[in-house]
C-alpha positions as CSV (number, residue, x, y, z in Angstrom):
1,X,-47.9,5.5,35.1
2,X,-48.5,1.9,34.6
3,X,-49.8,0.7,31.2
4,X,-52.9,-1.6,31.6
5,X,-52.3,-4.7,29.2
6,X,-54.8,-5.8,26.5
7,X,-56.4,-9.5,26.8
8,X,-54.2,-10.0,23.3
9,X,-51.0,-8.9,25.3
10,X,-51.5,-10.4,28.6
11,X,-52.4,-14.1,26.4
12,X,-48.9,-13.7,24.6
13,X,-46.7,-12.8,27.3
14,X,-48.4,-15.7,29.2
15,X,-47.9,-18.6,26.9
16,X,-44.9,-17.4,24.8
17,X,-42.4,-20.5,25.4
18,X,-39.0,-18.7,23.8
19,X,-36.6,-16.4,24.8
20,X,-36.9,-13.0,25.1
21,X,-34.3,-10.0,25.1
22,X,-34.0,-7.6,28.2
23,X,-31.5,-4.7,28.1
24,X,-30.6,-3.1,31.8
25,X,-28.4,0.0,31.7
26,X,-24.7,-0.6,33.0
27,X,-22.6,1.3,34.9
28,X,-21.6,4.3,32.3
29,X,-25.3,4.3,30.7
30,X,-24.7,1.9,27.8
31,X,-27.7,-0.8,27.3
32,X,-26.1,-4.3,28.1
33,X,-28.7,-6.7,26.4
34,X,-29.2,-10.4,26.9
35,X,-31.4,-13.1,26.2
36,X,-33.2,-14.2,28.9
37,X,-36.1,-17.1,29.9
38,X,-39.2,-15.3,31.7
39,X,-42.3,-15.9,33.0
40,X,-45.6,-13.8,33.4
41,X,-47.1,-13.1,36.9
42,X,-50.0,-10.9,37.4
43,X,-48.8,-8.2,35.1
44,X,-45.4,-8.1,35.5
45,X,-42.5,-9.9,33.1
46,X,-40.7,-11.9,35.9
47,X,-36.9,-13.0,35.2
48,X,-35.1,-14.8,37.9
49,X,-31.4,-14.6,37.3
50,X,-27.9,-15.4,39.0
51,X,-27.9,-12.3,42.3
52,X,-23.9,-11.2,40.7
53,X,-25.4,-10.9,37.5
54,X,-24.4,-7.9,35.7
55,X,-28.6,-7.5,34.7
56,X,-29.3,-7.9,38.9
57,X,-26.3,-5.1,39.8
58,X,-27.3,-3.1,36.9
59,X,-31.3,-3.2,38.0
60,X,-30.6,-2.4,41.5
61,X,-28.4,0.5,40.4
62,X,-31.3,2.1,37.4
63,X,-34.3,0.4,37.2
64,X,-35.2,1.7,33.9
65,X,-35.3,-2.0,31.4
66,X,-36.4,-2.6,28.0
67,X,-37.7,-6.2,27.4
68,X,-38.9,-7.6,23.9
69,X,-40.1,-11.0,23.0
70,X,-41.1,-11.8,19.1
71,X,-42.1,-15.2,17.5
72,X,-39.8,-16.8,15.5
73,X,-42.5,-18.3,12.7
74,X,-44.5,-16.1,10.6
75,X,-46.3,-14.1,10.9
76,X,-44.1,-12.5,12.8
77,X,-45.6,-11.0,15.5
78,X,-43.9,-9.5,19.3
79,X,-44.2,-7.0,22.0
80,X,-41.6,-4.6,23.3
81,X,-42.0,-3.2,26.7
82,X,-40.4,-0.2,28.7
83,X,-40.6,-0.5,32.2
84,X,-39.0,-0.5,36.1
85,X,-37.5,-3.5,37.2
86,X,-37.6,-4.2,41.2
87,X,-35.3,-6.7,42.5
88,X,-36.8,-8.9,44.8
89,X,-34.5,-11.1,46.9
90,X,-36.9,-13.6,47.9
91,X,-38.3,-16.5,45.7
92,X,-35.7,-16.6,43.4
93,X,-35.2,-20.5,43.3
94,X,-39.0,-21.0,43.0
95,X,-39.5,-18.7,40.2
96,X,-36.6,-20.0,38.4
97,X,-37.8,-23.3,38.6
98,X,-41.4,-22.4,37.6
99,X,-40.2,-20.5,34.6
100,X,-38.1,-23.9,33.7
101,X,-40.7,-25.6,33.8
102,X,-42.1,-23.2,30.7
103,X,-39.7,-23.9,28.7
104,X,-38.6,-27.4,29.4
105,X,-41.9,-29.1,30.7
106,X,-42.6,-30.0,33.7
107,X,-39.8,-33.0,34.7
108,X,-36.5,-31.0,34.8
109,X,-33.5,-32.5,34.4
110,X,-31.0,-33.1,37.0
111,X,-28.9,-30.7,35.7
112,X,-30.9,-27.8,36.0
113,X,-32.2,-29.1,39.0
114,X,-28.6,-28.7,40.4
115,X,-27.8,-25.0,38.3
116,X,-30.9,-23.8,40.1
117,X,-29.7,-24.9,43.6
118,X,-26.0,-24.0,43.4
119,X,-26.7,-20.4,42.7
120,X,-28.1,-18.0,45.2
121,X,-30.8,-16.2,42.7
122,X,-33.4,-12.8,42.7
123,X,-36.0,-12.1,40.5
124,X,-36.4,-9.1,38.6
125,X,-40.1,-8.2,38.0
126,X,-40.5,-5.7,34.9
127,X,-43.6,-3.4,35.1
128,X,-44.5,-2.3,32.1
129,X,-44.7,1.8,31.1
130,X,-44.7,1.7,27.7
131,X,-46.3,-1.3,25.5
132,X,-46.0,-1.4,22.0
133,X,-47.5,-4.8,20.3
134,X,-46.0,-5.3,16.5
135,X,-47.5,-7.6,14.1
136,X,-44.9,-7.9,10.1
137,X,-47.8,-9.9,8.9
């Protein structure tokens, strides 16, 4: 069943501008964890990464993620989600760059310009199953 996000979610997930964490299951069933830019698109945490990517291969193999993002001032503040991560082949570049943007503002610079379009890429779109906000204030 998918969870239905609160206003106070959705707003974080939407304008958080650090990394978070997602953890895929590899090939013997241990979590393989990385940090990871994302963005947020109608409900789902969206993360476009490299298509040989141990995260991609491990995705298309058990969809079953874990994703966490936190603030890094106080009061420390985050939301961890459990979900199903679909890999989607298409849009990859476009969503990469978009997510860029997020983090770097809006004039990229040539070199991620060029990491973006040497790599063919696929976005992993997280729905959420389980969301659990957490507030240490």
């Amino acid at each position: 069943m998918l969870r239905e996000l609160t206003p106070e979610v959705r707003s974080f997930l939407e304008t958080a501008t650090w990394p978070g964490v997602l953890s895929t299951l590899g090939p013997g069933g241990a979590p393989i964890t990385s940090a990871v830019w994302f963005g947020f698109l109608e409900g789902d945490v969206i993360i476009s990464t490299p298509a040989g990517r141990p995260k991609a291969r491990n995705a298309r193999n058990d969809s079953r993620v874990s994703f966490i993002v936190d603030t890094k001032d106080r009061p420390y503040r985050g939301v961890a989600i459990e979900g199903e991560a679909e890999v989607l082949e298409d849009h990859g570049k476009a969503l990469m760059r978009s997510i860029a943007m997020r983090y770097l503002g809006p004039e990229l610079p040539p070199e991620m310009e060029e990491r973006i379009a040497l790599r063919d890429r696929v976005v992993l779109g997280i729905r959420p199953r389980k969301v659990r906000p957490w507030n240490l204030a």
